[in-house]
N, C-alpha and C positions, 0 to 999 in steps of 0.2 A: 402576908403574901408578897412575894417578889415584887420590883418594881421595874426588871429588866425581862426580857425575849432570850429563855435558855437558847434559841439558838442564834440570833443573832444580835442581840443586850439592846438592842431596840426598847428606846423607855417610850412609853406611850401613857395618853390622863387616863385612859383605861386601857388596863391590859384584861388577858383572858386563861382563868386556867382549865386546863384537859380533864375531864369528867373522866377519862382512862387512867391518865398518868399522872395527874395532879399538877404534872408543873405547870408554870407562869410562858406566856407569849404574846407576843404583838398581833395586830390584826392579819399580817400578812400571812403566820404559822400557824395562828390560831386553831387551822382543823389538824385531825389526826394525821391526815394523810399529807402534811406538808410538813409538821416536823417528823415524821418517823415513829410514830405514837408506838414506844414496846409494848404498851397495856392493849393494843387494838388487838394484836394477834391472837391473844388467851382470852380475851373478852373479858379480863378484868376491869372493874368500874370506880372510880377514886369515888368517894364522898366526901362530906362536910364534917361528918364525925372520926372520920379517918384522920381526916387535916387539923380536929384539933387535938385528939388523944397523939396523934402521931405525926404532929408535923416534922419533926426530929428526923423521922423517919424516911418523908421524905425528903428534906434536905439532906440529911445521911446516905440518900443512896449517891454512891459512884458517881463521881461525874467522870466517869470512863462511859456511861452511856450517852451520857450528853454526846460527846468525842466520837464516841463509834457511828453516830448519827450524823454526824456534821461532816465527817470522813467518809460514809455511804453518799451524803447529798452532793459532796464535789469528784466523789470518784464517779456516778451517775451522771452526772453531767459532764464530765471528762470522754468520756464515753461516748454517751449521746450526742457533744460538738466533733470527735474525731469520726464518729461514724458518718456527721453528718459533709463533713470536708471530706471524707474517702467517697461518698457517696456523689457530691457536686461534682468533687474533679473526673470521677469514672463519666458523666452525664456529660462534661463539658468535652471529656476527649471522645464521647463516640456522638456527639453530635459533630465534632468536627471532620469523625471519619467521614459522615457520608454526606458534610455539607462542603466539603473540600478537599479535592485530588489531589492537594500538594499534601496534606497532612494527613491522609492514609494512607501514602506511598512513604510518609516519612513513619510513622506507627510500623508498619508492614517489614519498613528492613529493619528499627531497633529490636522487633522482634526478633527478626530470621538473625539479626546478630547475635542474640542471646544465645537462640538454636544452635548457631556453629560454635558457641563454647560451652554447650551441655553437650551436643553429641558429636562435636569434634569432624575430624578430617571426611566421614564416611556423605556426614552432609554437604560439606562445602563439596566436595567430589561430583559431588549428585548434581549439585546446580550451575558450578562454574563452566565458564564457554573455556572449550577447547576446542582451537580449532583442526584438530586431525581427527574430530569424532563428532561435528557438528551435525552429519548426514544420520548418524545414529543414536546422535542425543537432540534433536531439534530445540526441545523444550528449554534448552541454556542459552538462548536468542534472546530470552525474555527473562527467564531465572537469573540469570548471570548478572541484572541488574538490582536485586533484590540482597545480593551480597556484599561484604567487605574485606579490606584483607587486614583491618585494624581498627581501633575504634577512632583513631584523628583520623583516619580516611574515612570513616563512617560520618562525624562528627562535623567535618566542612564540608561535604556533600550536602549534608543533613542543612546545613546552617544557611549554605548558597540558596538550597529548594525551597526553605519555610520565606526567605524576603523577598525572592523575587519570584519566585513559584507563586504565592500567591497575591501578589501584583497582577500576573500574567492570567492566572484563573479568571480573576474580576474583569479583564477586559476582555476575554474573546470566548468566555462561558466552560464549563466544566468539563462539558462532551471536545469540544475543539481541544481543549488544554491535555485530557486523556491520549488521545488522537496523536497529537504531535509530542506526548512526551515518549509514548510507546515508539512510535513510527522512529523516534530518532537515538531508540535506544538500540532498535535492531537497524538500520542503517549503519550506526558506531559499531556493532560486532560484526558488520560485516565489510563494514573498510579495514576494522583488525584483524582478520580473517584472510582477505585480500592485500594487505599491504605487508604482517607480520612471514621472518622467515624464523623462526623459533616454534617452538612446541607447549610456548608458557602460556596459562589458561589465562584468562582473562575478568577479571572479578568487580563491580562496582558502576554507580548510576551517572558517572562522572560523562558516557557520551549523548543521556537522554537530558541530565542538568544544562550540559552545553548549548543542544536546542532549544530548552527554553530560553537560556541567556540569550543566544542569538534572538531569536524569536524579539524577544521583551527592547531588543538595542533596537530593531529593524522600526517597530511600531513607537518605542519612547527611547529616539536617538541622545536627547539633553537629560535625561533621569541622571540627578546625579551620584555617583557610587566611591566607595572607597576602598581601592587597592592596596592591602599591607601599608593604612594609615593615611593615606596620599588621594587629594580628591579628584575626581574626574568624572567625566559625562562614560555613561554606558557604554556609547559606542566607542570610547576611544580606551576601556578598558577590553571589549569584544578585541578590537585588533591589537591589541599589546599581549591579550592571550595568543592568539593565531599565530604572532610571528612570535612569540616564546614555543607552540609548536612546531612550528613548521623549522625552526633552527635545533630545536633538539632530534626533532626526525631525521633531519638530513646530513649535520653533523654528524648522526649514526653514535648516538651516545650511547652505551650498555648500558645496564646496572642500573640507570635510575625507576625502572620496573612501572614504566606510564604506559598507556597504552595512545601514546600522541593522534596514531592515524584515528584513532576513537573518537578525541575531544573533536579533530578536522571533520570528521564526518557527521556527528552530529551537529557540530555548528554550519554547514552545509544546509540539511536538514532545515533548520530554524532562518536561515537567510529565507530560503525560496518560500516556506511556512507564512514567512513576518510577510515578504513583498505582495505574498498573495493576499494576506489577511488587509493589510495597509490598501490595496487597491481596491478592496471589496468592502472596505469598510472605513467611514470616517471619523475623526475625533473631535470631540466636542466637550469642552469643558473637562478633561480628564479621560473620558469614558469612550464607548467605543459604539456607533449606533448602525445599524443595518443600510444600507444605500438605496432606499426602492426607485 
């Protein structure tokens, strides 16, 4: 009799062989159904007289079944671990949809991003704000922030809203965070709207991002953040943005395709947002607690 485990050469002071298949295994293989038993399927049954008229026999057979068995057990379990990592991360991302507005608003557009490069120009049409057709498409007030016009403007939007989106969630609750990202999405299309003299649509979350930055600088002025590698407090990157807008606005620069009065108008938005929320509500330890 064998002294090692056909499947795994596991020697053991007693090993055990398969009353189906005759062969030698450790305790751990020992049943049919843990090494792959071929004899289980035909219901053929090894014996004692087999094993000694034929042990030849079985030693002789193929150890290409051994192999096909060992190669079933790790391709099964290949398997069963990838199914189970597709199955975590699907769980992890829809808990995160609906336990956090920053991160189904960021799910929401790498979707619709997908959508404009499977059905092309007829989509982005549909949703982008123009503003010479705003009275007749209302609906791109709101859609227009759900697009992109690339994927590095998709990409650092995306990137701004997942670190400081949800900082700002945790402090002033889910419903207020909703509230003030919308409200300052559609104030930014309508200062672009109001300020632009061009015909160019307008596409991306870059004036409801701005609100919440403002937002998050007004309530946590010392947070500190890094601009293009270089450190600083919140607020003193809030205003290094502003006047990077407010000099490319009015310098009247073409071609760099921003929608400036956008970013001004939602960070507007998020100023009077934060002062309100700051005076209605104090901090303590980090966090943010009601005033009664």
């Amino acid at each position: 009799m064998d002294n090692q485990c056909w499947i795994c050469g596991k020697k053991e002071p007693v090993m055990y062989t398969c009353r189906y298949c005759g062969k030698t295994f450790c305790s751990d293989h020992r049943l049919p159904e843990r090494h792959g038993c071929e004899g289980l399927g035909d219901g053929t049954r090894f014996s004692s007289a087999q094993s000694a008229a034929g042990s030849s026999g079985t030693r002789g057979r193929s150890t290409s079944g051994t192999d096909q068995i060992v190669k079933d057990f790790f391709k099964e379990a290949t398997k069963n671990a990838a199914k189970g990592a597709a199955g975590s991360a699907f769980n992890r991302t829809k808990r995160s949809f609906y336990s956090s507005p920053s991160m189904a608003i960021i799910i929401i557009c790498i979707f619709s991003f997908f959508l404009e490069l499977l059905l092309g120009q007829p989509y982005y049409t549909l949703f982008q704000l123009e503003p010479g057709n705003i009275l007749s498409r209302p609906w791109t007030l709101i859609s227009h922030m759900f697009l992109h016009a690339s994927l590095g403007h998709l990409f650092f939007n995306m990137l701004v809203l997942y670190f400081f989106g949800r900082i700002l969630e945790r402090r002033i609750g889910n419903s207020m965070f909703i509230y003030l990202y919308f409200i300052s999405g559609i104030v930014a299309a309508l200062g672009f709207i109001a300020t632009t003299s061009t015909s160019y649509p307008m596409v991306g979350a870059s004036g409801a991002i701005m609100g919440v930055f403002a937002t998050l600088a007004i309530l946590e002025p010392n947070l500190p953040v890094y601009v293009f590698f270089f450190p600083m407090t919140i607020k003193s990157a809030l205003i290094l943005f502003v006047i990077v807008d407010l000099s490319f606005m009015y310098v009247n620069i073409s071609g760099d395709m921003i929608a400036h009065a956008a970013h001004l108008s939602g960070v507007f938005v998020g100023i009077i947002v934060g002062r309100r929320l700051k005076k209605n509500l104090k901090v303590s330890r980090g966090f943010l607690y009601r005033r009664w």
